[in-house]
C-alpha positions as CSV (number, residue, x, y, z in Angstrom):
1,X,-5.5,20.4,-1.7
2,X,-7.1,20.5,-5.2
3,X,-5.4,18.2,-7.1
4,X,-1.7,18.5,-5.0
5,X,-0.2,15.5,-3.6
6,X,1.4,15.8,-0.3
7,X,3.5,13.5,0.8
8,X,6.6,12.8,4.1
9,X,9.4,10.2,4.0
10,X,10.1,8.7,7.3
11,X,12.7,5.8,7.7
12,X,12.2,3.1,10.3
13,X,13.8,-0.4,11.3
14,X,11.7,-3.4,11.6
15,X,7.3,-1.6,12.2
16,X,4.5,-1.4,10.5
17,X,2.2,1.9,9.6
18,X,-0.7,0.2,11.8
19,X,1.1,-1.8,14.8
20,X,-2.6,-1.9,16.4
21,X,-3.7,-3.7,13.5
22,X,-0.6,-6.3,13.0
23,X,1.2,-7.0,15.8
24,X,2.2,-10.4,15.6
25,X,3.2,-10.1,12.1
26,X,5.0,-6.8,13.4
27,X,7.1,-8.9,15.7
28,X,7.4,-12.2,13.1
29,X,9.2,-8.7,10.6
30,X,11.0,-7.3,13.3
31,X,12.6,-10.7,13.6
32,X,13.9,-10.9,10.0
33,X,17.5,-10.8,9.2
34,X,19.3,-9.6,5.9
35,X,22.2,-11.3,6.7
36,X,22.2,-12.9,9.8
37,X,22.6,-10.4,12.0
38,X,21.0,-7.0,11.3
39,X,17.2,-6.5,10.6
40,X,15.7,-5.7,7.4
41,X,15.4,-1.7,7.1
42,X,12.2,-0.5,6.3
43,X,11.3,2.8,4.1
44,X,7.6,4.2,5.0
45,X,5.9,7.2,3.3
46,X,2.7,9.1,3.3
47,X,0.6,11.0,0.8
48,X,-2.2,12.8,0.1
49,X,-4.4,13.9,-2.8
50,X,-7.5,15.1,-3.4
51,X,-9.7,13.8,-6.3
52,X,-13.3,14.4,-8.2
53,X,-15.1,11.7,-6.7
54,X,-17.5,11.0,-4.0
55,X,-15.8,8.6,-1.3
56,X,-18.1,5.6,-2.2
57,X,-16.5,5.5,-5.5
58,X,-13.2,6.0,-4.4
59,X,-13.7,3.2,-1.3
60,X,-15.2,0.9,-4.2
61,X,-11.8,1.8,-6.2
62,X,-9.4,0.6,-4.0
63,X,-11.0,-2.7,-3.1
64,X,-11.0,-4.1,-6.7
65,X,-7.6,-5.3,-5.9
66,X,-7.1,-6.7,-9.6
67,X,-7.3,-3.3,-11.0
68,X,-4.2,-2.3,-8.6
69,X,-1.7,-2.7,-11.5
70,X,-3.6,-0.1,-13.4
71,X,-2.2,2.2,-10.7
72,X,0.4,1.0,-8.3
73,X,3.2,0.4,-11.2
74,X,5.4,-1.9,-8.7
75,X,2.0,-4.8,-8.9
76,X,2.5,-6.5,-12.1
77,X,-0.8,-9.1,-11.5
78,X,-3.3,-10.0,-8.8
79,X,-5.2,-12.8,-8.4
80,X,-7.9,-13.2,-5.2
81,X,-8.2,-16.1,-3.5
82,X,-10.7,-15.3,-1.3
83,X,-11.9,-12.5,0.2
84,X,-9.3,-11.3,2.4
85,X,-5.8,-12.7,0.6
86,X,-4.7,-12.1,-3.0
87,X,-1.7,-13.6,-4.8
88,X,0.5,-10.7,-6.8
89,X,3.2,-10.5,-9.0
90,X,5.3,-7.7,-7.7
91,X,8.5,-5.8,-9.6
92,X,11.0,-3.7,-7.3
93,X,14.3,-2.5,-8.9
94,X,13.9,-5.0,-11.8
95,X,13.3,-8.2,-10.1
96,X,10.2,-10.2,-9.8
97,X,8.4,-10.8,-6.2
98,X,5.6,-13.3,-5.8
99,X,4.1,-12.1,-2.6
100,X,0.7,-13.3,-0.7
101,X,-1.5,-10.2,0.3
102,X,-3.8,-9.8,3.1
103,X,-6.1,-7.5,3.6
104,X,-6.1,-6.6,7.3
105,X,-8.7,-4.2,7.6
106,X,-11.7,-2.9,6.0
107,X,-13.8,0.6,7.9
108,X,-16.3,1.4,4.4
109,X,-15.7,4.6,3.2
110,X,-12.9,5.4,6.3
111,X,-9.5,2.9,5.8
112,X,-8.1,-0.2,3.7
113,X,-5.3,-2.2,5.3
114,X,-3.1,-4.7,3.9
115,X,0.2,-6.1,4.2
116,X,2.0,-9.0,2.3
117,X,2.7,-12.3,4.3
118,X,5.9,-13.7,4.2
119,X,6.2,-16.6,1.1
120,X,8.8,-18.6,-0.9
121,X,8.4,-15.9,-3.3
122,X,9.5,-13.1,-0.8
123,X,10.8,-14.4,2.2
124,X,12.6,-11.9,3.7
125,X,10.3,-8.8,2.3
126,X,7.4,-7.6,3.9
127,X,5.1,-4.6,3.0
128,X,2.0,-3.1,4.6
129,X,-0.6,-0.3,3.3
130,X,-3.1,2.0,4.9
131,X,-5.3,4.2,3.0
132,X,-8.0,6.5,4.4
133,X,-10.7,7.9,2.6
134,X,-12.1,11.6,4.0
135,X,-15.3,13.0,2.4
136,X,-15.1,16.8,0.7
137,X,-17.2,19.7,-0.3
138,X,-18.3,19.2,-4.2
139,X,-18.1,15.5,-4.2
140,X,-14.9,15.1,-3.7
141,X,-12.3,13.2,-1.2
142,X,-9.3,13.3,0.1
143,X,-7.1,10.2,-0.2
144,X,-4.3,9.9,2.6
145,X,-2.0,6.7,1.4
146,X,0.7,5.2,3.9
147,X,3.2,2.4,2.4
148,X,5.7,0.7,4.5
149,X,8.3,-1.8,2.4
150,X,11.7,-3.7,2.7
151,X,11.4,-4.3,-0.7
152,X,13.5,-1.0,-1.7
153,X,13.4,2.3,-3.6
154,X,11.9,5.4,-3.3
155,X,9.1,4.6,-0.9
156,X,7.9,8.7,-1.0
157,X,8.1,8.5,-4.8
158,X,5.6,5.8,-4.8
159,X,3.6,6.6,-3.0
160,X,3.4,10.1,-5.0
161,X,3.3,8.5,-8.0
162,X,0.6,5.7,-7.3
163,X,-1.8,8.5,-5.8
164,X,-1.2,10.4,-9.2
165,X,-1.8,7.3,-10.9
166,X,-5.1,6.8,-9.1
167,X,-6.5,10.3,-9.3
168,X,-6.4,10.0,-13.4
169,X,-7.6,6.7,-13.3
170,X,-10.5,7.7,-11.6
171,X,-11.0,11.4,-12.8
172,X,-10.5,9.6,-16.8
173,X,-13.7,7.7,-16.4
């Protein structure tokens, strides 16, 4: 993959990337309504991009959740509250989302899931994140991002972009 991103768009209506992992919040999404009567529509993608780092740098990366906004352009501001659940400013489309985030799992060195959790801030939006780490010849490793969200856009070009993002971040020093 050297330095390629790939990535696939898929459209789906009310799941998550990792049902095993968040099933009752899976069911609590699928129950959400836009307008009374139809459920929310959610846009997933998934990416992949190799960068120059050994995967205990990258896995170090990606948990400094403050630092997301220096990558993932959509988070404006994080703020942890404790060790699994962060408070972020978000931006989709122009408009401001205060969402709670939750980090669901944690394999070091393997997979990061998270997902936001329902709020005054974004009641009716939900979003959830996977991202698995494989080790590479030449220190380097491949990172496999997978980003479900009702909050709108171009989900695929996200995700391409926030992978691109990363891999200069990291590769810059």
């Amino acid at each position: 993959m050297d330095g390629a991103a790939f990535y696939r768009n898929m459209n789906m209506r009310g799941s998550t990337p990792n049902q095993a992992a968040s099933a009752k919040a899976t069911a609590r999404q699928e129950q959400m309504q836009t307008n009374g009567t139809k459920p929310r529509v959610m846009d997933a993608a998934e990416g992949s991009i190799a960068v120059k780092a050994p995967v205990a740098a990258i896995y170090k990366r990606w948990l400094e959740f403050e630092e997301y906004p220096k990558f993932i352009t959509a988070i404006k501001q994080v703020r942890k509250l404790d060790s699994n659940h962060f408070s972020a400013l978000l931006s989709f489309n122009g408009k401001p989302h205060e969402a709670l985030l939750e980090i669901m799992l944690r394999v070091p060195e393997r997979k990061l899931a998270w997902r936001t959790i329902a709020n005054d801030g974004a009641p009716h939006h939900f979003a959830a994140g996977v991202v698995y780490f494989a080790s590479r010849p030449n220190q380097n490793t491949c990172i496999t991002l997978r980003l479900t969200s009702s909050f709108g856009g171009a989900v695929s070009h996200r995700v391409d972009q926030y992978l691109h993002n990363f891999k200069r971040l990291v590769e810059a020093g």
